[in-house]
KESEMI-402312 format. One line per 8 residues: number of its first residue (from 1); their letters; for each residue x, y, z of C-alpha. Coordinates in pm, whole numbers, plus 50000, padded with zeros to 5 digits. Last residue first. Example, Ala and Ser with C-alpha at 12.3 -4.5 7.8 and 13.67 -1.06 7.14 Angstrom:
# KESEMI-402312
2 = sa = 51367:49894:50714 | 51230:49550:50780 $
//
This chain:
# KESEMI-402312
655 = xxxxxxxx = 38925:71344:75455 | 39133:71117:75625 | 39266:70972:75294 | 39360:71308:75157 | 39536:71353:75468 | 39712:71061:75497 | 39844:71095:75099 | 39957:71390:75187 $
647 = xxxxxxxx = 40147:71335:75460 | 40308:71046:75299 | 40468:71286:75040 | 40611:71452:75321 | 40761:71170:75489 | 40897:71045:75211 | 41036:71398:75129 | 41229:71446:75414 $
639 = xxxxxxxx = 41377:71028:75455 | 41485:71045:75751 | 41345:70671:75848 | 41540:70570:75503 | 41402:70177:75433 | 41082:70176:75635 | 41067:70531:75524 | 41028:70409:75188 $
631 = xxxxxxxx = 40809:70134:75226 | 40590:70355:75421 | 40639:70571:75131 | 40492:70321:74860 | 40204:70224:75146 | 40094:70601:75172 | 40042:70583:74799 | 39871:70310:74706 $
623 = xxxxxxxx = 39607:70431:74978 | 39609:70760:74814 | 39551:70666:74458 | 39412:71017:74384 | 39643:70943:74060 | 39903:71288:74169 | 39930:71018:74495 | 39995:70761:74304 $
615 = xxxxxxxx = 40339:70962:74123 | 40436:71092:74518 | 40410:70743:74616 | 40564:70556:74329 | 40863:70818:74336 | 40893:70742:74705 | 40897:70357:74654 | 41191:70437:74366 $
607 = xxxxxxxx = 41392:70662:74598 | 41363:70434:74893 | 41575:70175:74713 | 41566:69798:74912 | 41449:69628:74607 | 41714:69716:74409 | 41682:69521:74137 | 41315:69427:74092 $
599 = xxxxxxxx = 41308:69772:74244 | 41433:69919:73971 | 41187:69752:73740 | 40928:69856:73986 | 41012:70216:73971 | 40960:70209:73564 | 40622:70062:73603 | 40569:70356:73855 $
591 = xxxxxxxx = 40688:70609:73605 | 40479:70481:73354 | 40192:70502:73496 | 40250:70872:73623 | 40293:70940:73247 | 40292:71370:73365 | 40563:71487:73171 | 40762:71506:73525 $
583 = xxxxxxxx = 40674:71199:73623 | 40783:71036:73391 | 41066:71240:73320 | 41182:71147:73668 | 41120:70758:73601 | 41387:70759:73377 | 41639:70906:73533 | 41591:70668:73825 $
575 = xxxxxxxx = 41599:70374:73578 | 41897:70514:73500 | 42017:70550:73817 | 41968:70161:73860 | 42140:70093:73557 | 42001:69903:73219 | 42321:69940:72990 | 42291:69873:72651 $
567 = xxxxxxxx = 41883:69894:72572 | 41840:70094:72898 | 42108:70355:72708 | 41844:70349:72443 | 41565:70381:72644 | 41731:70676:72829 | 41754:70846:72493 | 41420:70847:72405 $
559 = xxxxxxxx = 41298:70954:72690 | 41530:71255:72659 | 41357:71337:72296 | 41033:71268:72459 | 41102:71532:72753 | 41210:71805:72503 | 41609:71865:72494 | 41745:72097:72766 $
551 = xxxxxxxx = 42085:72258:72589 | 41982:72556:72515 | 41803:72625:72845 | 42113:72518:73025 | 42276:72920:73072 | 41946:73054:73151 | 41911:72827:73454 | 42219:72855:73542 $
543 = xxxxxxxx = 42177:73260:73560 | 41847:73239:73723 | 41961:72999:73972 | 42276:73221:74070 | 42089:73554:74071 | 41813:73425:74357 | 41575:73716:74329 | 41251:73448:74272 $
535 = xxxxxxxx = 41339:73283:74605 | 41159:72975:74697 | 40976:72883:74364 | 41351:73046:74204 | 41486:72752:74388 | 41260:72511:74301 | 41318:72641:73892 | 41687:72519:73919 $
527 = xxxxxxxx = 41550:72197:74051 | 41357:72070:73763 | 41639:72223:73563 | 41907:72046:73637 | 41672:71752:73617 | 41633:71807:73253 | 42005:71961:73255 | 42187:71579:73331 $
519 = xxxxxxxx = 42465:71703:73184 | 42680:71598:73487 | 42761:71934:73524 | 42423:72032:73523 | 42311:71814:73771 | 42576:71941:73987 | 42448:72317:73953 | 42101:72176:73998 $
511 = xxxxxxxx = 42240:71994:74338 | 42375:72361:74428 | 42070:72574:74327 | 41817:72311:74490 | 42025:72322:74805 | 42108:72699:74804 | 41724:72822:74777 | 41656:72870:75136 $
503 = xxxxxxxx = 41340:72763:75293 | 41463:72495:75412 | 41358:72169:75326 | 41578:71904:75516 | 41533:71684:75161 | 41729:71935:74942 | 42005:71938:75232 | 41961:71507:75195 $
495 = xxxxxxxx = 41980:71516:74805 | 42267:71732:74822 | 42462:71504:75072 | 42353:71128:74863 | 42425:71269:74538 | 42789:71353:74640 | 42799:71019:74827 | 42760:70794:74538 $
487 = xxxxxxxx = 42906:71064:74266 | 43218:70998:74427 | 43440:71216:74171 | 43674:71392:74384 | 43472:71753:74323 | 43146:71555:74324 | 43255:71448:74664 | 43344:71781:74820 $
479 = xxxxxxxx = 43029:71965:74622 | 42823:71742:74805 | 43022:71762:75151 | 42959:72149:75109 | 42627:72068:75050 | 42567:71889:75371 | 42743:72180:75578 | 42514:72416:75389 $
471 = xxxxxxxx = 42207:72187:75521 | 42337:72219:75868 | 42183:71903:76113 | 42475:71727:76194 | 42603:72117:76354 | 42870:71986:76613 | 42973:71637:76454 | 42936:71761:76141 $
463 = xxxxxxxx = 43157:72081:76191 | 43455:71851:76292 | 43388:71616:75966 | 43362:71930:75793 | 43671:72044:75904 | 43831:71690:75834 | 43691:71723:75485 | 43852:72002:75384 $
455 = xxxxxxxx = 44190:71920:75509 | 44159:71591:75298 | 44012:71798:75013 | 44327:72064:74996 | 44211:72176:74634 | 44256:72577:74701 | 43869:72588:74674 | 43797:72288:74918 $
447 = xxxxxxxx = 44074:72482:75168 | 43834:72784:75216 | 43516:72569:75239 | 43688:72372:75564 | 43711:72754:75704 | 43400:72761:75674 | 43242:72429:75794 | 43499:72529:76114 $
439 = xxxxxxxx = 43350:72894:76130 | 42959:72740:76088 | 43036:72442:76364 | 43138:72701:76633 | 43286:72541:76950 | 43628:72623:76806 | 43533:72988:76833 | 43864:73188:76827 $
431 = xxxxxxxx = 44070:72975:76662 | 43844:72810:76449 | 43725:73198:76394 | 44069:73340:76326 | 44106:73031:76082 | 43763:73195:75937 | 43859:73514:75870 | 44240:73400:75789 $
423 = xxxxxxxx = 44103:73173:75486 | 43776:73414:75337 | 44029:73688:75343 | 44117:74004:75405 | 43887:74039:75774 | 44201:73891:75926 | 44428:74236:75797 | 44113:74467:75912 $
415 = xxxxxxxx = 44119:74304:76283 | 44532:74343:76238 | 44482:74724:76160 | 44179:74750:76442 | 44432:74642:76718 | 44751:74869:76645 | 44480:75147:76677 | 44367:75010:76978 $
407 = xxxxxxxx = 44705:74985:77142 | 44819:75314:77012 | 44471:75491:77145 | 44568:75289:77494 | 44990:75415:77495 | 44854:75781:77413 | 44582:75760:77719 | 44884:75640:77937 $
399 = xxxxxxxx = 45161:75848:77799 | 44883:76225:77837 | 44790:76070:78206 | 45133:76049:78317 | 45292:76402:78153 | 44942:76566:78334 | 44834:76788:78055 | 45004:77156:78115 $
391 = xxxxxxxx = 44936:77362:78403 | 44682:77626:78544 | 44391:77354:78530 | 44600:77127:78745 | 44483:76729:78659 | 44567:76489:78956 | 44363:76688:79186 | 44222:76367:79334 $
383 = xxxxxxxx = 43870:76462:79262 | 43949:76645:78905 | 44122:76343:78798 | 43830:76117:78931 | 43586:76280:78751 | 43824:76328:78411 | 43770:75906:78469 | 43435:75963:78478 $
375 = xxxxxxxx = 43362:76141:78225 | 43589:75909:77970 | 43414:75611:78066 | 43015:75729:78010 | 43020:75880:77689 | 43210:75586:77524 | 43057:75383:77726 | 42728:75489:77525 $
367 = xxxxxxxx = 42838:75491:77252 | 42918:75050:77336 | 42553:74986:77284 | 42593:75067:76924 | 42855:74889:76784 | 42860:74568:77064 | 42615:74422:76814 | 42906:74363:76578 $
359 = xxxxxxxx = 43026:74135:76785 | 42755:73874:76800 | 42605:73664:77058 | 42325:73399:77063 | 42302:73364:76750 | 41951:73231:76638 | 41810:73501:76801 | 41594:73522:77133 $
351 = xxxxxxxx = 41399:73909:77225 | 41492:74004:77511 | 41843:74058:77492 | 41919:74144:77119 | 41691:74469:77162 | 41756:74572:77469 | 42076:74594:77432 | 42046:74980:77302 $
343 = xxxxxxxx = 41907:75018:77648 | 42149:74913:77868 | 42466:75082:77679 | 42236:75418:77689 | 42178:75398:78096 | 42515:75349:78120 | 42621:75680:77902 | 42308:75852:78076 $
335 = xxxxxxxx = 42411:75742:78411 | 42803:75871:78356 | 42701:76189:78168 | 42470:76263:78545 | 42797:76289:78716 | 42802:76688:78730 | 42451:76733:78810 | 42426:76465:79113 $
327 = xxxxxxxx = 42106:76260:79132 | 42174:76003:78840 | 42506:75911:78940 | 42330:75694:79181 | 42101:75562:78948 | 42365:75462:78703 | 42606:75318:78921 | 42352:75078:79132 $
319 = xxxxxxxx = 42246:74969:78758 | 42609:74916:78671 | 42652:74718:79003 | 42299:74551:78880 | 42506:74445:78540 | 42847:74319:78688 | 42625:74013:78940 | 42436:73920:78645 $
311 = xxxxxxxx = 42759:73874:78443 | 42943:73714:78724 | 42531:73505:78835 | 42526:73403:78453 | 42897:73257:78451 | 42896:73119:78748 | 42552:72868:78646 | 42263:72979:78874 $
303 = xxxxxxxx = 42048:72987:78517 | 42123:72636:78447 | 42208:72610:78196 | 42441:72816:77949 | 42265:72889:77609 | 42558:72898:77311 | 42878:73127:77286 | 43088:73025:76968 $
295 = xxxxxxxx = 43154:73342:76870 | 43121:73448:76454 | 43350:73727:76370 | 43514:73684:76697 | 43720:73943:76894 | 43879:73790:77204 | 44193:74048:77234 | 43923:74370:77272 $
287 = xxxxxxxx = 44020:74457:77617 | 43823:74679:77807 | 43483:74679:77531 | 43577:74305:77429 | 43539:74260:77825 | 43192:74457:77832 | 43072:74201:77566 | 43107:73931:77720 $
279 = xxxxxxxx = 42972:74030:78039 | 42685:74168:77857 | 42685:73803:77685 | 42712:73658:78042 | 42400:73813:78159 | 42273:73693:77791 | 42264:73360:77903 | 41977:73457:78143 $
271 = xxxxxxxx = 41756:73608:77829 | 41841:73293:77620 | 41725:73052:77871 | 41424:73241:77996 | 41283:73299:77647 | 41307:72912:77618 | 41528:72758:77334 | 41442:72556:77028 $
263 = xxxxxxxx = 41650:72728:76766 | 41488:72916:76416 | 41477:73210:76577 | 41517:73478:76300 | 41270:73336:76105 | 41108:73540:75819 | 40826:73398:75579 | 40598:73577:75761 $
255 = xxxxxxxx = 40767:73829:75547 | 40797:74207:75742 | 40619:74460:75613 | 40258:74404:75820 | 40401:74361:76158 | 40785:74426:76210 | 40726:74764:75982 | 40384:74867:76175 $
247 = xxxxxxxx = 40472:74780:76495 | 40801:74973:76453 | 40613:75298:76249 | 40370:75271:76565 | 40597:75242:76811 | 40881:75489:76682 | 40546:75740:76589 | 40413:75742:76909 $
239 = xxxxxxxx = 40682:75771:77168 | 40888:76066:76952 | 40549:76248:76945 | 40494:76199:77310 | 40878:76224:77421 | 40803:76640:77529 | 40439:76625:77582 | 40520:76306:77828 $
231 = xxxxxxxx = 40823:76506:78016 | 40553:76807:78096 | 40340:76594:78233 | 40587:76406:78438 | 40700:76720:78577 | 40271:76830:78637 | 40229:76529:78824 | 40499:76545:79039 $
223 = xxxxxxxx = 40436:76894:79143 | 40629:76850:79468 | 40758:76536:79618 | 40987:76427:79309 | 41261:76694:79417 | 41649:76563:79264 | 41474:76327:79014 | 41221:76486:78930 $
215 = xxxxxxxx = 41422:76806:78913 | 41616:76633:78641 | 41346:76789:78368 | 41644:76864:78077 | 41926:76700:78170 | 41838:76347:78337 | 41463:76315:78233 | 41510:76465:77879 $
207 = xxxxxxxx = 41801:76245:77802 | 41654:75912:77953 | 41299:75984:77743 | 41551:76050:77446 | 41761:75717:77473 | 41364:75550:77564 | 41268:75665:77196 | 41602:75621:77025 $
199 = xxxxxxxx = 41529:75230:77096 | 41371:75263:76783 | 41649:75239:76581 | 41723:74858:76664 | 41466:74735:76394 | 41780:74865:76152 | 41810:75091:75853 | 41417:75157:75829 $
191 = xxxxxxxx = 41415:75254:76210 | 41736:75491:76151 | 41575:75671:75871 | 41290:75728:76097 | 41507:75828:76381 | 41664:76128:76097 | 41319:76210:76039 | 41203:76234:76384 $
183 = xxxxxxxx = 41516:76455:76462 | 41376:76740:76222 | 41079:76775:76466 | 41056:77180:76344 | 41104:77327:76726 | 41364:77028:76812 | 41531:77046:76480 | 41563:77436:76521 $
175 = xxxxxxxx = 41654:77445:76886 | 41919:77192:76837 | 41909:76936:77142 | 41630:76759:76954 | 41877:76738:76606 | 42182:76586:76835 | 41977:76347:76943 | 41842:76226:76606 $
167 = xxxxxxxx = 42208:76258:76462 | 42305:75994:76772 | 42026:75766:76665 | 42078:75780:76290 | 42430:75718:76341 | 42385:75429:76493 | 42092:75296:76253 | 42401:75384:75984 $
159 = xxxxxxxx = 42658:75184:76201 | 42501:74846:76274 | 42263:74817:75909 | 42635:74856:75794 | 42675:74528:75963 | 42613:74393:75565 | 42972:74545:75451 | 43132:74372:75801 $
151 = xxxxxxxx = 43476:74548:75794 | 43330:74853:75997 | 43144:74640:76217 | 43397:74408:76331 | 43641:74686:76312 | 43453:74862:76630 | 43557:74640:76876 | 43903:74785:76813 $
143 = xxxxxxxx = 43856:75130:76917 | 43996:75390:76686 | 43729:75610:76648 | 43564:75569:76969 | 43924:75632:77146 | 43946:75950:76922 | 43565:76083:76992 | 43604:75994:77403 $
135 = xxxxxxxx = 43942:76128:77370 | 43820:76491:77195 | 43493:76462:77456 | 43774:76476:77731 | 43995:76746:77594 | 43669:76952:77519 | 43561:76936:77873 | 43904:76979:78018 $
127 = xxxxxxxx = 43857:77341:78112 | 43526:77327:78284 | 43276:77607:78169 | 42974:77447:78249 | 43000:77054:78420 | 42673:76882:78333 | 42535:77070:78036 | 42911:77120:77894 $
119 = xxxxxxxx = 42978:76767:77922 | 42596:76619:77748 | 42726:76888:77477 | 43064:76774:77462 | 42941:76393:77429 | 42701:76549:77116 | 42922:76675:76952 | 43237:76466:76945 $
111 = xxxxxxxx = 43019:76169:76889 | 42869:76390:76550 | 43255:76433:76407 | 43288:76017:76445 | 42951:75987:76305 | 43033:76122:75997 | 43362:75924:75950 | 43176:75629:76005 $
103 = xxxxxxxx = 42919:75760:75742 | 43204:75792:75499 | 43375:75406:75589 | 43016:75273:75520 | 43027:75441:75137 | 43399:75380:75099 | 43366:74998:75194 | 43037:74932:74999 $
95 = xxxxxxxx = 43290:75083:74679 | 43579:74895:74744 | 43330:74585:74735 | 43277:74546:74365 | 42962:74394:74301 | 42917:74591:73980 | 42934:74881:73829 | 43051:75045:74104 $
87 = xxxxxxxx = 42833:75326:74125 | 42509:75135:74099 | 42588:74892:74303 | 42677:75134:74628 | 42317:75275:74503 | 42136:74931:74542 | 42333:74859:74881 | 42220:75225:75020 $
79 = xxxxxxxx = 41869:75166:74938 | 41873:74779:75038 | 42004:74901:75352 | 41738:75172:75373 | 41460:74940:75311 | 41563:74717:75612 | 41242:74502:75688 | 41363:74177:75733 $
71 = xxxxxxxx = 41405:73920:75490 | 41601:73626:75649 | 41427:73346:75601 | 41306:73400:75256 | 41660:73403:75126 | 41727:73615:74831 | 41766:73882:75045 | 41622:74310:75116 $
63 = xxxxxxxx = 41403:74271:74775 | 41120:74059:75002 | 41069:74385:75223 | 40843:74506:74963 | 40742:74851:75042 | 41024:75069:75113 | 41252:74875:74886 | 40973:74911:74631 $
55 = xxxxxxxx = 41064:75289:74582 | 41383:75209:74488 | 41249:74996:74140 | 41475:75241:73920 | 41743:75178:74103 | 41883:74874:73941 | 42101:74578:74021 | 41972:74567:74443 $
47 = xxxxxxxx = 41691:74377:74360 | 41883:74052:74163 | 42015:73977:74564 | 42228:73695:74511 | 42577:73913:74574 | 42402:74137:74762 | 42181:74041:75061 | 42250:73699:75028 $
39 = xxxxxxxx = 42614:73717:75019 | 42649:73984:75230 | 42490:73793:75507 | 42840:73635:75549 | 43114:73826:75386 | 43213:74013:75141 | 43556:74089:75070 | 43836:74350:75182 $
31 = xxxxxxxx = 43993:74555:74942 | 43876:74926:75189 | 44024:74750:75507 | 44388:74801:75472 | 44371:75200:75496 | 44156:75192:75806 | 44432:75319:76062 | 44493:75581:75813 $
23 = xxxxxxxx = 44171:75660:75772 | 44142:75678:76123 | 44469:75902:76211 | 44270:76126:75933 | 43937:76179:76110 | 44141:76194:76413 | 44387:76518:76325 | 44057:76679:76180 $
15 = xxxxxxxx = 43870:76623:76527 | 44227:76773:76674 | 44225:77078:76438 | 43886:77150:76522 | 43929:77154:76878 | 44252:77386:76852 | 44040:77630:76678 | 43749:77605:76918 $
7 = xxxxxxx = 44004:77699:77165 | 44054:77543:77540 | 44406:77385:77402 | 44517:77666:77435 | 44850:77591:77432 | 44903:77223:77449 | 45226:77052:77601 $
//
C-alpha cells in the first residue's frame, strides 16, 4: 500500500497530509463564540485593550479577570489575549480561534517528535516506528476529546501550558537546549500560561529515570548512590526553579482575593471522587460520545461507593502496568506514556476545585495515552506477528485504524457545530449534564434573549431548585421579571444576588443596569461605582456608568423632585427613594425620619429598619442601630446586608 514508507520524505508528507486533514476537520470552529470564563477574562477585562501596559501582566495578576475570584496568575494568557485584541480590533473571536488553532497545529508537528524519539530510544531501527508515532500524531490531532479545548478560547491556558511541556522535553533531549537550558525557558512560559506547567518537573525526572539512567531500575544493587546522584544533578535545576517560580507565582502573585474552592467539601471527599473522574475521563479518552462542556459530576459518598472502588480499582491496574513495563527496554514508551497521564492529573486531583470535573482537563493528561496506546498496540502486532516487515500494511489493521481516525474526525466536526452557539452549547449540556444547575440556568438565558420567558423561567425554576444559592441564577430571574414588567419580583432577585455579596461585580452592574432603565440613575449609580469598588477592570460598569453621568442630577435637585411626587403620590418606594439620597448626601436624620414614615405604612418593611440601622450606625448610635436590623432580620432572616450592618453595630458596641 506504502512504498517506503520508512523515508523521512514519506514522513513529512504524512505530518503535512494531517496538519491539513485537521484544518479541515476544524473549518467550522474558527466563527464560534466566547464562552464561559471568556467572558470575564476578555470581554470585561479593560486590561487586555492595550499593550502598552504588557509588562504588568507579569506582575499584576489582577489584569488576568474582572472578577476578583478568579484572578490567577496566568500572565501569558493575558499576553496572548491582549495581542489576539490587538489584531482584531476588537473582541472578535475569529482571531482567538486562529491564534489557539496555530499553536495546536504546532504541537501536533512537536507530538510527532517527540513520541518517535521516546520509539526510536526504546525499539532502534524498527520499521514501523515512524508509522506508529505518524498515528499516535494523526489520532491526537483528530481526537474528539480534544475539541473541548480547542473550541474553548479561555482553555487555551490547556493547550499552550501543553505545548510548553512537550517543547520543554523536546529542548532537553536536544543536545543544544539541554547543554544551554533552553527547555527551562520554554517550562517557564508554560508555568506563567497555566499552574499545571510545573508538573514538567516530575515528566522530566520520569524521562531521565526510564531512558536515560534506567539501570536503576534494571540493577539498583550496585552504585545506587552514585545513579541517583547523577539523576539529581540532571533534574536539579529543572527541580528548583519550577518550585520556586510555582511557590513564588501561587504565593506572592496570586490575589488573596482568589477562590477557586469556594464548596464545603473535605480533601478526602474530592480526592476519592476523583477515582471515578480518572475513570471518567479514560472513557471520553476510548469513546468520546459523553463529552460535556460543563459535567454534572459532584462528590460521591461514601468513599466504598462502586463507582470510586471501578475507578480506583482501573488506576492501580495502570500503576501495575506502568511499573512493569518499566523494566523492559522496548515497553518502557508504555510506562512513561502512563506514568505522564498520572502525573499531569496531579494537579486537579489533589488539590479540590469548585468543579469537580472538567473536559478540557483531559487535554494534557491524555499526551500521554497518546504515547502510551499506540506502542503498545504495534507491541502486540509485532508479538503475534500480525504485522510482516517484508509486506505491505496489514489490509485489517490499515481499515480498522482508518475507520477510528474517521470516527473521531466525524466526532470533533459535530463537537465544533454544538460549540456554535450559546443555544446548542448549553441544550448539549441539559442533555448531557441534567444534574448541572449552571447548563440548565444557561440554557434558560438562551431562550430569555429570543423572548421565550415561559421556557426561560422553567429552566431557571429547574436550576433553582439545584443551585438556590447562585447569585447569576438570581439575576437572571431579575432581568426575567424586569423584562415582563414585574418590577416587584425583579427588584426583589437583584437585590437578593447584591445581598449574597460576592465578590463579583455582576450583581451591582446588573441591578445598576435596571436602575438605569428605570431612570432611577442616582441609585444607578450608587451601584455602578460598587462594582468598579470590586473590580476596577469591569468594562460594562464603566461604560454605564459613563453613559448616565449626564443625566445624574445633583442630590438636592433629586430631593426635590421626590418631594414633589410625595406631594401627589406618597408611595412606599418612594419613600425608599427618598431615604437613599439621604443617606447618601449624608442627612442621616433625615433619612431615618423618612424610614419611619414608610414604616407608618409598611410597618413590616425590612428595607426601611435596615436603612435606619446602617444610617444610626454612620451616627455612632450603635445601640439604635443593632435594634433597627434586629427588626429587620426579624422580618427577612436572610436578609445579607441586615445582618451585616448589625455586625457592625455589635462590634462597635463590644468594644
Amino acid at each position: 500500500m506504502f512504498k517506503n514508507f520508512t523515508s523521512k520524505k514519506f514522513e513529512i508528507k504524512t505530518l503535512i497530509a494531517i496538519l491539513a486533514i485537521t484544518f479541515l476537520i476544524y473549518l467550522n470552529h474558527f466563527d464560534n463564540p466566547f464562552f464561559f470564563d471568556d467572558t470575564h477574562t476578555i470581554l470585561e477585562n479593560e486590561s487586555i485593550k492595550t499593550l502598552d501596559n504588557w509588562t504588568t501582566f507579569f506582575t499584576n495578576a489582577d489584569t488576568f479577570s474582572a472578577l476578583p475570584a478568579n484572578r490567577a496568575y496566568r500572565p501569558m494568557i493575558t499576553f496572548m489575549n491582549a495581542i489576539d485584541y490587538s489584531l482584531a480590533g476588537g473582541f472578535i473571536a475569529n482571531y482567538y480561534h486562529y491564534h489557539i488553532f496555530f499553536w495546536f497545529l504546532v504541537l501536533i508537528i512537536l507530538i510527532f517528535t517527540v513520541s518517535k524519539h521516546i520509539y526510536y530510544i526504546s525499539l532502534p531501527k524498527y520499521k514501523w516506528i515512524g508509522i506508529t508515532a505518524l498515528f499516535a500524531t494523526v489520532w491526537f490531532s483528530l481526537h474528539t476529546a480534544n475539541a473541548e479545548t480547542i473550541n474553548y478560547i479561555c482553555a487555551r491556558s490547556d493547550s499552550f501550558s501543553t505545548l510548553c511541556i512537550v517543547a520543554s522535553l523536546l529542548l532537553y533531549i536536544h543536545p543544544l537546549g539541554k547543554k544551554w537550558f533552553l527547555y527551562l525557558f520554554t517550562m517557564i512560559l508554560g508555568i506563567w500560561t497555566k499552574q499545571t506547567g510545573v508538573m514538567f518537573f516530575p515528566i522530566l525526572l520520569m524521562y531521565i529515570l526510564l531512558f536515560e539512567e534506567h539501570s536503576l531500575l534494571t540493577d539498583f544493587t550496585q552504585n545506587t548512590k552514585d545513579k541517583l546522584l547523577k539523576i539529581f544533578i540532571k533534574i536539579a535545576p529543572t527541580a528548583i526553579i519550577a518550585s520556586l517560580l510555582f511557590i513564588f507565582n501561587q504565593y506572592y502573585l496570586t490575589p488573596k482575593s482568589t477562590d477557586s474552592t469556594n464548596f464545603i467539601v473535605t480533601r478526602f471527599e474530592y480526592i476519592s471522587t476523583q477515582c471515578f473522574v480518572i475513570l471518567h475521563y479514560l472513557g471520553n479518552f476510548l469513546l468520546p460520545i459523553n463529552l460535556s462542556a460543563d459535567p454534572d459530576i459532584t462528590i460521591i459518598k461514601p468513599w466504598y461507593h462502586i463507582k470510586i472502588v471501578s475507578g480506583l480499582v482501573v488506576i492501580i491496574a495502570m500503576l501495575f502496568l506502568m511499573v512493569k513495563s518499566s523494566f523492559k527496554k522496548e515497553q518502557r514508551p508504555i510506562s512513561f506514556g502512563i506514568a505522564w497521564f498520572f502525573i499531569a492529573l496531579l494537579p486537579t486531583t489533589l488539590n479540590p476545585l469548585f468543579q469537580i470535573a472538567n473536559d478540557h482537563r483531559m487535554f494534557f493528561p491524555f499526551i500521554g495515552l497518546f504515547i502510551a496506546i499506540p506502542w503498545g498496540i504495534l507491541l502486540l502486532l509485532k508479538k503475534y506477528k500480525l504485522l510482516n516487515s517484508n509486506k505491505k500494511f496489514s489490509t485489517p489493521v490499515f481499515i480498522l485504524i482508518l475507520l477510528i481516525l474517521a470516527s473521531h474526525g466525524y466526532g470533533t466536526t459535530q463537537r465544533n457545530k454544538i460549540w456554535n452557539t450559546e443555544e446548542s452549547l448549553w441544550l448539549d449540556v441539559t442533555k448531557k449534564s441534567p444534574k448541572n444547575g449552571r447548563g440548565l440556568m444557561n440554557y434558560g438565558e438562551t431562550q430569555m434573549s429570543k423572548g421565550k420567558y415561559d421556557v426561560a423561567l422553567e429552566y431557571f425554576n429547574k436550576a433553582d431548585q439545584l443551585t438556590p444559592n447562585y447569585y447569576i441564577l438570581h439575576i437572571n430571574f431579575g432581568v426575567l421579571y424586569a423584562a415582563q414588567n414585574n418590577h416587584d419580583k425583579a427588584k426583589k432577585y437583584f437585590e437578593s444576588a447584591v445581598n449574597m455579596n460576592i465578590n463579583s461585580p455582576a450583581p451591582e452592574y446588573f441591578y445598576g443596569r435596571y436602575l438605569s432603565s428605570q431612570k432611577k440613575y442616582s441609585e444607578a449609580e450608587i451601584y455602578l461605582k460598587k462594582a468598579l469598588h470590586k473590580s476596577p477592570n469591569h468594562i460594562q460598569s464603566k461604560q454605564l456608568l459613563a453613559s448616565i453621568a449626564s443625566k445624574t442630577i445633583s442630590p438636592e435637585e433629586e430631593i426635590k423632585s421626590l418631594l414633589e411626587i410625595i406631594k401627589n403620590n406618597p408611595t412606599v418606594e418612594t419613600y425608599i427613594n427618598l431615604s437613599l439620597i439621604y443617606y447618601k448626601n449624608g442627612d442621616y436624620e433625615s433619612t431615618i425620619s423618612t424610614c419611619r414614615k414608610i414604616l407608618k405604612t409598611d410597618p413590616n418593611n425590612a428595607f426601611a429598619y435596615n436603612n435606619m440601622c446602617a444610617a444610626y450606625n454612620q451616627m455612632k448610635r450603635w445601640e439604635l442601630g443593632a435594634q433597627a436590623c434586629e427588626m429587620a432580620l426579624k422580618i427577612d432572616p436572610n436578609y445579607q446586608l441586615a445582618k451585616n450592618n448589625l455586625k457592625w453595630a455589635k462590634d462597635n458596641i463590644n468594644n
